[in-house]
N, CA, C and O of each residue as an XYZ file, in Angstrom:
948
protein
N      64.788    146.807    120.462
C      65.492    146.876    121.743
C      66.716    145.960    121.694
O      66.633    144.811    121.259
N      68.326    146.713    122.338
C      69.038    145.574    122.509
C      68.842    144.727    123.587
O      68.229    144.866    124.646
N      69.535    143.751    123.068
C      69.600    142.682    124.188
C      71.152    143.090    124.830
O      72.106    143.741    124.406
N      70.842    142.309    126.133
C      72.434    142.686    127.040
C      73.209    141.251    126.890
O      72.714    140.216    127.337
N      74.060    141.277    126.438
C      75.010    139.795    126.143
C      75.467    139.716    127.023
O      76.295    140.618    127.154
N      75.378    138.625    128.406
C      75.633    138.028    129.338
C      77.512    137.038    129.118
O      78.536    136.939    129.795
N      77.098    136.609    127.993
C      78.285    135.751    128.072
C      78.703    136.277    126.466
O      77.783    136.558    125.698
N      80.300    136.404    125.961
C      80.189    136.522    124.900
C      81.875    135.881    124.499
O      82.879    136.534    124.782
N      81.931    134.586    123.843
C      83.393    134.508    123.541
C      83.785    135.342    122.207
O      82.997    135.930    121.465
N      84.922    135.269    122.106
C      85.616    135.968    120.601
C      86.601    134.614    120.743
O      86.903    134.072    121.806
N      86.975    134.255    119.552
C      88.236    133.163    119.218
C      88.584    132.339    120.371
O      89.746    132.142    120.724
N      87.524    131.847    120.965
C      88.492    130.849    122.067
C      89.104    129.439    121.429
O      88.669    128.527    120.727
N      90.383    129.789    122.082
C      90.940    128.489    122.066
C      91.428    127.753    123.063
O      91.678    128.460    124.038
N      91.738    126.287    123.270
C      92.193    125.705    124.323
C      92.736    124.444    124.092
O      92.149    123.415    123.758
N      94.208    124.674    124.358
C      95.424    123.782    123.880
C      95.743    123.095    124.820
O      96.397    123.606    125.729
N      95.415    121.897    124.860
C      96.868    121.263    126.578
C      97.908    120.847    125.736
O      97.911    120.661    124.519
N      98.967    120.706    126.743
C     100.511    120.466    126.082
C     101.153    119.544    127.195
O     101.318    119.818    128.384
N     101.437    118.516    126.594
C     102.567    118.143    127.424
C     103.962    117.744    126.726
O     104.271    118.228    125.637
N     104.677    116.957    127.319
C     106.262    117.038    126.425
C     105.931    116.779    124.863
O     106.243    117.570    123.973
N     105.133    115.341    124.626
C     105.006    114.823    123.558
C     103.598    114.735    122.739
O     103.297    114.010    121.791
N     102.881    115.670    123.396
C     101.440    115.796    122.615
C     100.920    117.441    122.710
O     101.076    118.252    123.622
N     100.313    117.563    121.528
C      99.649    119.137    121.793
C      98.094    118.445    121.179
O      97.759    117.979    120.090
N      97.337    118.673    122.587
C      95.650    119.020    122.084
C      94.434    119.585    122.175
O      93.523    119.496    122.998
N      94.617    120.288    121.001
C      93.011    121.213    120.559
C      92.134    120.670    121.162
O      91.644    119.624    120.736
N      91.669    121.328    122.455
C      90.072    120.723    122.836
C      89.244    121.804    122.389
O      88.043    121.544    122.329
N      89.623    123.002    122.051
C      88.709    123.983    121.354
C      89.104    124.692    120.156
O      90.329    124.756    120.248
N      88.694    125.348    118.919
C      89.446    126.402    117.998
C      88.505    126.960    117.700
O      87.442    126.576    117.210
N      88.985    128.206    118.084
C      87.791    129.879    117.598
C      86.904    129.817    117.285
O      86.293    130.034    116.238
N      86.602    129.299    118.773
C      84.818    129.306    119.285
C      84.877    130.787    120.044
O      85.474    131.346    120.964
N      83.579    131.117    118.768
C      82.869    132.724    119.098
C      81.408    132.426    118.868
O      80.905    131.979    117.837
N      80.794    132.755    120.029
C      79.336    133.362    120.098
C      79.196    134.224    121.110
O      80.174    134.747    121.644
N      77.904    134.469    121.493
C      77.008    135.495    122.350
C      75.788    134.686    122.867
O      75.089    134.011    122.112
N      75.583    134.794    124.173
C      74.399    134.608    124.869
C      73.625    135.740    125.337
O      74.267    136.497    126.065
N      72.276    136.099    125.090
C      72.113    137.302    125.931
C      70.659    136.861    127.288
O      69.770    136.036    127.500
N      71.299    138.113    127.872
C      70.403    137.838    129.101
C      69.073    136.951    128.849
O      68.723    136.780    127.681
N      68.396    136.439    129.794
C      67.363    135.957    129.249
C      67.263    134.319    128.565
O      66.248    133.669    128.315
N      68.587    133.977    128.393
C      68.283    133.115    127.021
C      68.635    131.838    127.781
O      69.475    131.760    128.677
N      67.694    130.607    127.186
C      67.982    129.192    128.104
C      69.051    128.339    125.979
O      68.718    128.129    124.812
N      69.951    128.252    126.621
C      70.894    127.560    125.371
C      71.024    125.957    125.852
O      70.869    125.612    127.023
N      71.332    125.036    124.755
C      71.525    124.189    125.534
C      73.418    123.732    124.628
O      73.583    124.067    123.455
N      74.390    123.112    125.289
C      75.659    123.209    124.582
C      75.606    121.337    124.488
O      75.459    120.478    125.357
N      75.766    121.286    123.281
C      75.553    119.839    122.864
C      76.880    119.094    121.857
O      77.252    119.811    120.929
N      77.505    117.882    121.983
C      78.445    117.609    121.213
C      78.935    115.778    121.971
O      79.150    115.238    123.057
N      78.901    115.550    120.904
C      79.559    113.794    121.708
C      80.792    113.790    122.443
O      81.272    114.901    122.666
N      81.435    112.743    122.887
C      82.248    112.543    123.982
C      83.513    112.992    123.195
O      83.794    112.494    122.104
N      84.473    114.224    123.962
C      85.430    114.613    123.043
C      85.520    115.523    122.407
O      86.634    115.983    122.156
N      84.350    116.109    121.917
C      84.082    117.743    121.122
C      84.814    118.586    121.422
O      85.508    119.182    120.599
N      84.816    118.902    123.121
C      84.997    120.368    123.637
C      84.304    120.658    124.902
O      84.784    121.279    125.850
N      83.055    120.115    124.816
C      81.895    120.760    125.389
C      81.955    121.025    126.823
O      81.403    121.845    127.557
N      82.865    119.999    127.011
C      83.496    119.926    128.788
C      84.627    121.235    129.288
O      84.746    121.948    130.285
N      85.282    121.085    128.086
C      86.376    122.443    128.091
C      86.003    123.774    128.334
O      86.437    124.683    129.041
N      84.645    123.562    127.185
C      83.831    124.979    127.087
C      83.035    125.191    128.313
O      82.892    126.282    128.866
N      82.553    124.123    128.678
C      82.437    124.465    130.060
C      82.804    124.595    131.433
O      82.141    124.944    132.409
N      83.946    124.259    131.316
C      84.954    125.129    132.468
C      85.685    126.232    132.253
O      86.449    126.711    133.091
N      85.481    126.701    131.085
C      85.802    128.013    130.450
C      84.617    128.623    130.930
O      84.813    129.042    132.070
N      83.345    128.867    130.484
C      82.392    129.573    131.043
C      82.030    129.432    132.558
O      81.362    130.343    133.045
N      82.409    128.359    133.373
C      82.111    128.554    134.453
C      83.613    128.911    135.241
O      83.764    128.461    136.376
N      84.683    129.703    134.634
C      85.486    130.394    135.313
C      86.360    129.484    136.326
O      86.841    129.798    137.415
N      86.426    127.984    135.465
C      87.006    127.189    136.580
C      88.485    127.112    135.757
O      89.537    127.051    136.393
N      88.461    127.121    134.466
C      89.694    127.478    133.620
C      89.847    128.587    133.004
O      88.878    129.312    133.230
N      90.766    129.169    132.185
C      90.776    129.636    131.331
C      91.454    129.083    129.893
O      92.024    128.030    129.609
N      91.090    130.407    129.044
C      91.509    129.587    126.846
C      92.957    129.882    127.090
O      93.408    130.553    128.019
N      93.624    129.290    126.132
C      94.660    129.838    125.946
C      94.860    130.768    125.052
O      95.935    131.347    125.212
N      94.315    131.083    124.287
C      93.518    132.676    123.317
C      92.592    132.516    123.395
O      91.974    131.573    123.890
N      92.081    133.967    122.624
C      90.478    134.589    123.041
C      90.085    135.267    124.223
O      90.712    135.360    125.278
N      88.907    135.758    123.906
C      88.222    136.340    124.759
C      87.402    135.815    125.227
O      86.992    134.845    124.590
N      86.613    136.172    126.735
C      85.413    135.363    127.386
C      84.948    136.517    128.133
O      85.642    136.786    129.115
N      83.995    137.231    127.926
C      83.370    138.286    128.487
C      82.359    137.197    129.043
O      81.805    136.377    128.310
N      82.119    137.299    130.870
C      80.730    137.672    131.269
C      80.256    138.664    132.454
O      80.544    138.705    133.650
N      79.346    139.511    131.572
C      78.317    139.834    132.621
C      78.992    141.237    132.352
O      78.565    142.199    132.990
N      80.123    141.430    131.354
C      80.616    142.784    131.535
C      81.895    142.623    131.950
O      82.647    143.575    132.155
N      82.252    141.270    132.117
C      83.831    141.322    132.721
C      84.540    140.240    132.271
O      84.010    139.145    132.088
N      86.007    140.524    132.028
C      86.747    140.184    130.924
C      87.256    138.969    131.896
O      88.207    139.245    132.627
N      86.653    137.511    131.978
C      87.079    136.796    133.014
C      89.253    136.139    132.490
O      90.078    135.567    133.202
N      89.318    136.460    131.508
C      90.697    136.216    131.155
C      91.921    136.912    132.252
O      92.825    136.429    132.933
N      91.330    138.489    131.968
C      92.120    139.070    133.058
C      92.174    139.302    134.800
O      92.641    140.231    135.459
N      91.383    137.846    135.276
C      91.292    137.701    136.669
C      92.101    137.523    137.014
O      92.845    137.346    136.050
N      93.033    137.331    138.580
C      93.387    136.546    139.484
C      92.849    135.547    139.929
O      91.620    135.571    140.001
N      93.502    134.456    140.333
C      92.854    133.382    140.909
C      91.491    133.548    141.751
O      90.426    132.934    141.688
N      91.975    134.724    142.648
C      90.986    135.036    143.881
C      89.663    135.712    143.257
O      88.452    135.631    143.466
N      90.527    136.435    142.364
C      89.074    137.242    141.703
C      88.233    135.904    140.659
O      87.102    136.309    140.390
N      88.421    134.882    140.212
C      87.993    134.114    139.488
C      87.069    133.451    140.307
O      85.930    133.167    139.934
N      87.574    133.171    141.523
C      86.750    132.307    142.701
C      85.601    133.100    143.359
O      84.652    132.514    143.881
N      85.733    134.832    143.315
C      84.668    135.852    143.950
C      83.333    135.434    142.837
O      82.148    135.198    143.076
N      84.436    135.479    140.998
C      83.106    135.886    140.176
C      82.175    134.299    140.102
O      80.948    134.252    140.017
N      83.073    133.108    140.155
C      82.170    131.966    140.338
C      81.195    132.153    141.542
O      80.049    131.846    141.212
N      81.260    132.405    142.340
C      80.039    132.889    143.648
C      79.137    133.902    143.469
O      78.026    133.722    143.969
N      79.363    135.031    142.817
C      78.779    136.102    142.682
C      78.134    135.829    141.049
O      76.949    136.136    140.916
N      78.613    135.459    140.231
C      77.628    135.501    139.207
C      77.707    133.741    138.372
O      77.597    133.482    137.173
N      77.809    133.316    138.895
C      77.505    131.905    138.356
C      76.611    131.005    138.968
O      76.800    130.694    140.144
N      75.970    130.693    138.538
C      74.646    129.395    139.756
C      75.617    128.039    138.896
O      75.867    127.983    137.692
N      75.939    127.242    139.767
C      76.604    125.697    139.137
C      75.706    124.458    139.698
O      75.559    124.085    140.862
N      75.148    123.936    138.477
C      74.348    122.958    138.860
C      74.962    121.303    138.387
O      74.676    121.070    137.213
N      75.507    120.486    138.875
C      76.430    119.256    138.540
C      75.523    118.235    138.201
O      74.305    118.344    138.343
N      75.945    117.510    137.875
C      75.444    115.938    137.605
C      75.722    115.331    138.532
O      74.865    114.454    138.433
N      76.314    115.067    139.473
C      76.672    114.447    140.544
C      76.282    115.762    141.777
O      76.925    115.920    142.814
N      75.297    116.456    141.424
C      74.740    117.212    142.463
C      75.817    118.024    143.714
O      75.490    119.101    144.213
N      77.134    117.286    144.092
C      78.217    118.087    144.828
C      77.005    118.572    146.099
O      76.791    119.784    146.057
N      76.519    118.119    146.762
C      76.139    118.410    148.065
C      76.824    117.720    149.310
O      77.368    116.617    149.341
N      76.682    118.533    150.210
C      77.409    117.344    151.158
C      76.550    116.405    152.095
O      75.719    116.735    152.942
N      76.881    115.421    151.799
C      75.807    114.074    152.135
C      74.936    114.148    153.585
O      73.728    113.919    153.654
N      75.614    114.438    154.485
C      74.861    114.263    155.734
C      74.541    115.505    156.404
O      74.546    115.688    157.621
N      74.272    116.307    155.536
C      74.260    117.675    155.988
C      72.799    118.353    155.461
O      73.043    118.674    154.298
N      72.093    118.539    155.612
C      70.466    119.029    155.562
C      70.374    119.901    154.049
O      71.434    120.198    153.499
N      69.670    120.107    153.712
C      68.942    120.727    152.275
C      69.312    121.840    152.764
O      70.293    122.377    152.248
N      68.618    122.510    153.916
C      68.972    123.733    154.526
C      69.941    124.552    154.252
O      70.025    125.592    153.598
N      70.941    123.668    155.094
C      72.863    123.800    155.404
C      73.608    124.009    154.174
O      74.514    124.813    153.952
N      72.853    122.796    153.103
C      73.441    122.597    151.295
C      73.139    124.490    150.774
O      73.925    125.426    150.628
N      72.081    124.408    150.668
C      71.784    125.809    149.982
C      72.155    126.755    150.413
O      72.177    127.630    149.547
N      72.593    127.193    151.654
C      73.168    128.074    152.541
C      74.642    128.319    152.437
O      75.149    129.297    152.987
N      75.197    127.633    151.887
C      76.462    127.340    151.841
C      77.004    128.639    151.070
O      77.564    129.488    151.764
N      76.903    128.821    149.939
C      77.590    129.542    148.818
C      76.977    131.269    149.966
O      77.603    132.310    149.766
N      76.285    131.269    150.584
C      76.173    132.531    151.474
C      76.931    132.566    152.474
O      77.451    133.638    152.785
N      77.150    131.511    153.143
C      77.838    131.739    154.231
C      79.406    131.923    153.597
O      80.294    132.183    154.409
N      79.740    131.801    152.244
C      80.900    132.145    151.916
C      81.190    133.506    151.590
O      82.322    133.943    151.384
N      80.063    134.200    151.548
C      79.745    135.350    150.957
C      79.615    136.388    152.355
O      79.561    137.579    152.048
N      79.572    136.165    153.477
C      79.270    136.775    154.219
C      78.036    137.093    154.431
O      77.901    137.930    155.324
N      76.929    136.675    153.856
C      75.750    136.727    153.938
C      75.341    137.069    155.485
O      75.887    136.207    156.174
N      74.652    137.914    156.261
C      74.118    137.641    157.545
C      72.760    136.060    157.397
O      72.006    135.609    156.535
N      73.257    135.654    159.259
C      72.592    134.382    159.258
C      71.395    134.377    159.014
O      71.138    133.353    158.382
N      70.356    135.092    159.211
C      68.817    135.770    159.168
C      68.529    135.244    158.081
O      67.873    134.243    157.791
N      69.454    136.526    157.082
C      69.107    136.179    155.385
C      69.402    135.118    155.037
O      68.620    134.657    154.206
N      70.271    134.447    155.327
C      70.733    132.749    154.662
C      69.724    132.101    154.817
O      69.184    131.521    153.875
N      69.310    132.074    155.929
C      67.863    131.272    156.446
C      66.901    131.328    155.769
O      66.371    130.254    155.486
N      66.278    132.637    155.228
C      64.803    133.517    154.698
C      65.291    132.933    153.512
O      64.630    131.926    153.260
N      66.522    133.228    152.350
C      66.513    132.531    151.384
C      66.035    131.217    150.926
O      65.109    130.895    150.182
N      67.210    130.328    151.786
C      67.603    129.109    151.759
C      66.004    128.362    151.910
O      65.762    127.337    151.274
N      65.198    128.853    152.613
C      64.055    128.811    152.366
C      63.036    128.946    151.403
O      62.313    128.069    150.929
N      63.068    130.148    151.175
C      62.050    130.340    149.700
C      62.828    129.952    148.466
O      62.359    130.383    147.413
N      63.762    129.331    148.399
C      64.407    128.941    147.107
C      64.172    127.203    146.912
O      64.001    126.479    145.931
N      64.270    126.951    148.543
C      63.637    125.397    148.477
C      62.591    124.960    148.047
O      62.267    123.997    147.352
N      61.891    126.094    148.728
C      60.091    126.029    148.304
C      59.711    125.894    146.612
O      58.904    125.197    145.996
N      60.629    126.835    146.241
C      60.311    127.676    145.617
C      60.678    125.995    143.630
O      60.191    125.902    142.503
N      61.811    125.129    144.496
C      61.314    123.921    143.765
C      61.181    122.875    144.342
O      61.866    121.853    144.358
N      59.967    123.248    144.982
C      59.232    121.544    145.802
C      59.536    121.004    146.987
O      58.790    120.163    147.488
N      60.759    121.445    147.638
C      61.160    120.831    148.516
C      60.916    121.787    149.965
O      61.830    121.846    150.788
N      59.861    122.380    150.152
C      59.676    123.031    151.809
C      59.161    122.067    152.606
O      58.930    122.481    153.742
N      58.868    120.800    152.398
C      58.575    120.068    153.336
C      60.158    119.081    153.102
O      60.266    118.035    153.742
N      60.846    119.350    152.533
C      62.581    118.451    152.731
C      63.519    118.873    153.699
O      64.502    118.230    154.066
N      62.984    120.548    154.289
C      64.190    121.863    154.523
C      65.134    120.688    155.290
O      66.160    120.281    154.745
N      64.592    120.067    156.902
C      65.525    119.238    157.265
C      66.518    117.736    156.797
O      67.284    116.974    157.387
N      66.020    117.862    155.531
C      66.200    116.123    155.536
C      67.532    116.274    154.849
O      67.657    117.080    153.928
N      68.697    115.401    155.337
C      69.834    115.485    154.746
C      69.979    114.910    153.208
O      69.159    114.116    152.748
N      71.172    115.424    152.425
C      71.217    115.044    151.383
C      71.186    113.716    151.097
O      70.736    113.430    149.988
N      71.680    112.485    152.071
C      71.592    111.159    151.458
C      70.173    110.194    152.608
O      70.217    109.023    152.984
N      69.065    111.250    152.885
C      67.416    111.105    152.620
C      66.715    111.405    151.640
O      65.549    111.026    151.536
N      67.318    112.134    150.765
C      66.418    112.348    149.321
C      67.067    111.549    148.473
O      68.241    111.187    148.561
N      66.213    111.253    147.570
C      66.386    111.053    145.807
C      67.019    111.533    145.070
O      67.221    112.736    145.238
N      67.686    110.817    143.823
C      68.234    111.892    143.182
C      67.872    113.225    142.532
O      68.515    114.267    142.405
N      66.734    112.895    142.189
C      65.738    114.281    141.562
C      66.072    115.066    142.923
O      66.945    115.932    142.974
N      65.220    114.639    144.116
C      65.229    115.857    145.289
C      66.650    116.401    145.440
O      66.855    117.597    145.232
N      67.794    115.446    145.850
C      68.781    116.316    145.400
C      69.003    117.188    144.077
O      69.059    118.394    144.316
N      69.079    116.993    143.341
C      69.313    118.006    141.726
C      68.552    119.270    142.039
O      69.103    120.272    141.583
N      67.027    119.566    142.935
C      66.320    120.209    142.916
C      67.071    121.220    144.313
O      67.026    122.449    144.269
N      67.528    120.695    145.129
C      68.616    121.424    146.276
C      69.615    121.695    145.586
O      69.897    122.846    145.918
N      70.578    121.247    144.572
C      71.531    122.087    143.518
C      71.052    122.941    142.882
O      71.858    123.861    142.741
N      69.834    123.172    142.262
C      68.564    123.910    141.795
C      69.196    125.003    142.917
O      70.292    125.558    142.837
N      68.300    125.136    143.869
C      68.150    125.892    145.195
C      69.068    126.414    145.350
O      68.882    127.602    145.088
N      70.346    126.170    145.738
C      71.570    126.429    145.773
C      72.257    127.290    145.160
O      72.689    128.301    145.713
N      72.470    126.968    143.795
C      73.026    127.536    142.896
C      71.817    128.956    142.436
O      72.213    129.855    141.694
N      70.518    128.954    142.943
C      69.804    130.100    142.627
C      70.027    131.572    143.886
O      69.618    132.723    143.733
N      70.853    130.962    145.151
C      70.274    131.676    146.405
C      71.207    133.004    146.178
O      70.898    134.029    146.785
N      72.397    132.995    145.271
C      73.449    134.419    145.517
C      72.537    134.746    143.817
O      73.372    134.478    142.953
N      71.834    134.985    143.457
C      71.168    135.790    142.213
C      72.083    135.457    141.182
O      72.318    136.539    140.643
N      72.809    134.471    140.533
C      73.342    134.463    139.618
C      73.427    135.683    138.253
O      72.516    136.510    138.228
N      74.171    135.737    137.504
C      73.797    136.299    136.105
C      73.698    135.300    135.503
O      73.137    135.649    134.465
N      73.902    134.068    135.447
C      73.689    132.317    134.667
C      73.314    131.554    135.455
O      73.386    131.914    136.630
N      72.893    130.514    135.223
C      72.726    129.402    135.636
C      73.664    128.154    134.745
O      73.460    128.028    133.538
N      74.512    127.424    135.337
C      75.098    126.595    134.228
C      75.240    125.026    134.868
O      75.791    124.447    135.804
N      74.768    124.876    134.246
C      74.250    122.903    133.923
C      74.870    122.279    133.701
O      74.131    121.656    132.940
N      75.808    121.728    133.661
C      76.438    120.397    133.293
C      76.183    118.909    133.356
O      77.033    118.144    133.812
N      74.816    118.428    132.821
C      74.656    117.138    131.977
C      73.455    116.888    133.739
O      73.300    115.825    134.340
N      72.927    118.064    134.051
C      71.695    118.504    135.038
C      70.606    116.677    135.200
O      69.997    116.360    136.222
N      70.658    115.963    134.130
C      69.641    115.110    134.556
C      70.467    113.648    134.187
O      69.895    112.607    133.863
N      71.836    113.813    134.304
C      72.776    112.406    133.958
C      72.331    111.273    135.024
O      72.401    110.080    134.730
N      71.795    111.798    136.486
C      72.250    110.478    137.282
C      70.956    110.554    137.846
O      70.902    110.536    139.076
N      69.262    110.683    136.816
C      68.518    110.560    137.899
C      67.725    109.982    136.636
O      68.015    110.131    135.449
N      66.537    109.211    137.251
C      65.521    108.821    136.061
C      64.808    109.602    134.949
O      64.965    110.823    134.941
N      63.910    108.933    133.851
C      63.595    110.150    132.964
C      62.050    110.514    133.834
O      61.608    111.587    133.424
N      61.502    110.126    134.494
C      60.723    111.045    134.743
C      61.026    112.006    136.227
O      60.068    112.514    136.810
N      62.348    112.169    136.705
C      62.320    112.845    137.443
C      63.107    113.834    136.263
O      62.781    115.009    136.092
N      63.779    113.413    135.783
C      64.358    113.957    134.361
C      63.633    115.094    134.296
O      63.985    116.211    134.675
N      62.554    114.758    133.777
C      61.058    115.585    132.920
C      60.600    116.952    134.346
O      59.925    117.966    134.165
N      61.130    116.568    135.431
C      60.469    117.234    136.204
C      61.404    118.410    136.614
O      60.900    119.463    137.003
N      62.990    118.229    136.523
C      64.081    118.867    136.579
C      64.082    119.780    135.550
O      64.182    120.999    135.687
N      63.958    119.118    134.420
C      63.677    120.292    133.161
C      62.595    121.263    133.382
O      62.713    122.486    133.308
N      61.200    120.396    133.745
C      59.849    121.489    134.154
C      60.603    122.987    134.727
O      60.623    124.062    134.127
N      61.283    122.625    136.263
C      61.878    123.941    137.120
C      63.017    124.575    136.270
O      63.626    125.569    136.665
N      63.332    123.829    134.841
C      64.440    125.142    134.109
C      63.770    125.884    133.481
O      63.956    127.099    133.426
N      62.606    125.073    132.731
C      61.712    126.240    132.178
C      61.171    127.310    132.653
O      60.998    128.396    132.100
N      60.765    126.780    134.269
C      60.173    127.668    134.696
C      60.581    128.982    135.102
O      60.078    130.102    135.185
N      62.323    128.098    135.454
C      62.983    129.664    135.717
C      63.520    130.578    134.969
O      64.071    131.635    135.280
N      63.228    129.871    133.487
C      63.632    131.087    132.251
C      63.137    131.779    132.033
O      63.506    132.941    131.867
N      61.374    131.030    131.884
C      60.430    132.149    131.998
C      60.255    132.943    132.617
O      59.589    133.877    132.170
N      60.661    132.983    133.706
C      60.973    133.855    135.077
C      62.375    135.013    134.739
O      62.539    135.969    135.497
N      63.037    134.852    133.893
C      64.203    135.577    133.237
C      65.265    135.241    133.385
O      66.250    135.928    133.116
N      65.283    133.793    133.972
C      67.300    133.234    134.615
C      67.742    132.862    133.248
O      67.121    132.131    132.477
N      68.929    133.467    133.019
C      69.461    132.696    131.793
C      70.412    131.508    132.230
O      71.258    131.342    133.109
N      69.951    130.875    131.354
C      70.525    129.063    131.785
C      71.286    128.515    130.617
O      70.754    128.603    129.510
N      72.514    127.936    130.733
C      73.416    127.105    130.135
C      73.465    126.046    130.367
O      73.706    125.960    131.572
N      73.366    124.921    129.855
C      73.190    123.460    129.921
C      74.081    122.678    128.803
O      73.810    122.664    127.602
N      75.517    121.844    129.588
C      75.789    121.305    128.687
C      74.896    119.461    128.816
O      74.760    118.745    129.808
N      74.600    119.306    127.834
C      74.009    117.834    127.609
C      74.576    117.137    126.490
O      75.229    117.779    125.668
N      74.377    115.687    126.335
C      74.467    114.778    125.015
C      73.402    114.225    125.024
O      73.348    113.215    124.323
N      72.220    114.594    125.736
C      70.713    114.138    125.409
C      69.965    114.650    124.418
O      69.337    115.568    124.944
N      69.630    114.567    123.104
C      69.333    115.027    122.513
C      67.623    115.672    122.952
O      67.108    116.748    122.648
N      67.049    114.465    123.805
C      66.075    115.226    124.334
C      65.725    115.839    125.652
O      64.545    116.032    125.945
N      66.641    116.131    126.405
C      66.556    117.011    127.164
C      67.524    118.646    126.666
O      67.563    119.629    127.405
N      68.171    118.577    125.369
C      68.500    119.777    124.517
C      67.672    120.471    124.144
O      67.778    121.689    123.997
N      66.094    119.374    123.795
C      64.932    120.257    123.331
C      64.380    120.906    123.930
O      63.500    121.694    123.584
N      64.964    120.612    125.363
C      64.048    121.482    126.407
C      64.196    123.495    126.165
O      63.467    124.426    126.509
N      65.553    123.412    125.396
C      66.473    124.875    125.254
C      65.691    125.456    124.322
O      64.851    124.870    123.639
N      65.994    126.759    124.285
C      65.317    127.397    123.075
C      66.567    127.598    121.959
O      66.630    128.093    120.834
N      67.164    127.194    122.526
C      68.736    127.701    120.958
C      69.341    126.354    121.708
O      69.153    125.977    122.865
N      69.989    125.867    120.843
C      71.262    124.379    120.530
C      72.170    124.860    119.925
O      72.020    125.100    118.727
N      73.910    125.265    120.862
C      74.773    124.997    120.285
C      75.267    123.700    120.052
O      75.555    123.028    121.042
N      75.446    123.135    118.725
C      76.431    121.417    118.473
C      77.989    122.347    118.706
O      78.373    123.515    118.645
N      78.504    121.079    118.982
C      80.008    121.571    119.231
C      80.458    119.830    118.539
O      79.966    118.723    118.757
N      81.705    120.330    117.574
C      82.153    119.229    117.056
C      83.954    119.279    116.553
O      84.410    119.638    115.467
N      84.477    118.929    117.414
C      86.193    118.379    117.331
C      86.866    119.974    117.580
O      87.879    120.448    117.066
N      85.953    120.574    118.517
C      86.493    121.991    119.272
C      85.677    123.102    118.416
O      85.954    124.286    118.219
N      84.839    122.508    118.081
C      84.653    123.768    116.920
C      82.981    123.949    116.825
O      82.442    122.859    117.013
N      82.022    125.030    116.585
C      80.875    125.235    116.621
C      80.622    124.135    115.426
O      81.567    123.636    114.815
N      79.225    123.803    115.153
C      78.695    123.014    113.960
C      77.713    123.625    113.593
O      77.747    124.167    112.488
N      76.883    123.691    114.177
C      75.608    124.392    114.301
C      74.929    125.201    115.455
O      75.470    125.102    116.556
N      73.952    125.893    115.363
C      73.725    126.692    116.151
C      72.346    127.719    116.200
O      72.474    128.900    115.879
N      71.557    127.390    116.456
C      70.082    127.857    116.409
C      68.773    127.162    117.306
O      69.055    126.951    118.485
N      67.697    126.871    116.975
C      66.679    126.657    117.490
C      66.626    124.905    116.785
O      67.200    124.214    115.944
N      66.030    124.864    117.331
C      65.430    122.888    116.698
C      65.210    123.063    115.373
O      65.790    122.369    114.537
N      64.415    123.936    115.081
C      63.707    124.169    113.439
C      64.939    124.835    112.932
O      65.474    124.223    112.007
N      65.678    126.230    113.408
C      66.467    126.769    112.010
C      67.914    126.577    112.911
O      68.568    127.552    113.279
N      68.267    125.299    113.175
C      69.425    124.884    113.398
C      70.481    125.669    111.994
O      70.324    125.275    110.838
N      71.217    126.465    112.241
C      72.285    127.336    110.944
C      73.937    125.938    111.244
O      74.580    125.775    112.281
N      74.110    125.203    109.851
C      75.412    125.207    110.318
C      76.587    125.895    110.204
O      76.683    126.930    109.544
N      77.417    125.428    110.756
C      78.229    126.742    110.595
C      79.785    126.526    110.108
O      80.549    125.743    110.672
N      80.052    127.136    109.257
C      81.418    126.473    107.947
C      82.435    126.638    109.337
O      82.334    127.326    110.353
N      83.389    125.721    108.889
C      84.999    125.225    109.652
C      86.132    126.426    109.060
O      87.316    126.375    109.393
C-alpha cells in the first residue's frame, strides 16, 4: 500500500541577504513525510532547523525548491492564502505556549475557530472534548496564567488539535516546562500518533527525539542523517 506524503520538500534552499553578507540557513534539503508519521527534526544551535521550520509551518518561504503540503504547492501562495493554509492544515504547538494569559483554556482553544467562522455551538462542543481529551476538563475555566506550564502546553495541545490539522508541528514542545511534565507532554504525542496525527517536532533534546519514530539531524543547512534510532542512514553532502 502507498503511503500519502503529507509534507514533501525537493531542493530547499534558504538564503538571507543583506548589503554585506549572504547566509545559507538551508541547501537542498529534500525529504518526504507521510501521513501518519511522528518525525522528530533535530540539529544544534544554527543548523537550519528553525528555518526549516518556518518553512514547513508556512510562516516563510525557500528561496528555491519545492514544499508540497497536503497536496499543495505552499511556494505558490499569497500571503492571504498562506495564513488560510496555516489555520486549516497546520496544528502549531510553541515553546512558549502563545496563549493569551488571562483568558480561560476555553477562550485559548476556541480561538483558531472563531477565526474560521466556526458556529459558536461547535467551538464550544470541541473546545471541550479536545481539553478533555488531554487532561484538562476539570481546567475548561481556569485562565492561562492559573495553570502550569505542562497544563498550559497541554491547552496548545488542545488548540492546535480543534481545526483537524493535516500536521501537528512542535517547535522545541517541552523547552519551558520540567522533565516530568516533559514525560507527560510526550505521553499525549504518542498518543495522538497512535491515533493517526502526524506530528513534526523540532527539538535539540536528544531525549525527547526518542520519543519520534524517524530523526531527521540537520547540520550547517543540510540533512546528516535520517532514520529511526537503530538505522539512523547518513546522508553524503
Amino acid at each position: 500500500m502507498n503511503k500519502k506524503a503529507i509534507i514533501k520538500t525537493t531542493h530547499l534552499t534558504k538564503i538571507y541577504k543583506t548589503d554585506v553578507l549572504e547566509t545559507v540557513a538551508l541547501s537542498d534539503v529534500t525529504f518526504q513525510i507521510d501521513k501518519g508519521e511522528f518525525v522528530a527534526i533535530m540539529g544544534p544551535s544554527g543548523s537550519g532547523k528553525s528555518t526549516l521550520m518556518h518553512i514547513l509551518g508556512a510562516l516563510d518561504l525557500p528561496t528555491s525548491g519545492q514544499y508540497i503540503l497536503d497536496g499543495e504547492n505552499v511556494g505558490e501562495l499569497a500571503d492571504d492564502e498562506l495564513a488560510d493554509i496555516r489555520n486549516r492544515k497546520i496544528g502549531f504547538v510553541f515553546q512558549a505556549y502563545n496563549l493569551l494569559p488571562r483568558t480561560t483554556a476555553m477562550k485559548n482553544v476556541m480561538l483558531p475557530m472563531a477565526y474560521a467562522d466556526v458556529p459558536k455551538e461547535e467551538r464550544l462542543e470541541k473546545a471541550k472534548k479536545y481539553l478533555e481529551m488531554v487532561g484538562l476538563g476539570n481546567r475548561l475555566e481556569h485562565t492561562s496564567n492559573q495553570l502550569s506550564g505542562g497544563q498550559q502546553q497541554r491547552v496548545a495541545i488542545a488548540r492546535a488539535l480543534v481545526m483537524n490539522p493535516a500536521i501537528l508541528l512542535a517547535d522545541e514542545p517541552t523547552g519551558n516546562i520540567a522533565s516530568a511534565q516533559a514525560s507527560e507532554i510526550m505521553d499525549i504525542f504518542q498518543k495522538l500518533n497512535d491515533e493517526g496525527h502526524t506530528i513534526v517536532m523540532i527539538t535539540h533534546e536528544p531525549d525527547i527525539a526518542e520519543h519520534a519514530k524517524r530523526i531527521i539531524h540537520i547540520r550547517d543547512g543540510k540533512i546528516s542523517a535520517d532514520g529511526n534510532g537503530h538505522t539512523q542512514k547518513k546522508v553524503k553532502s
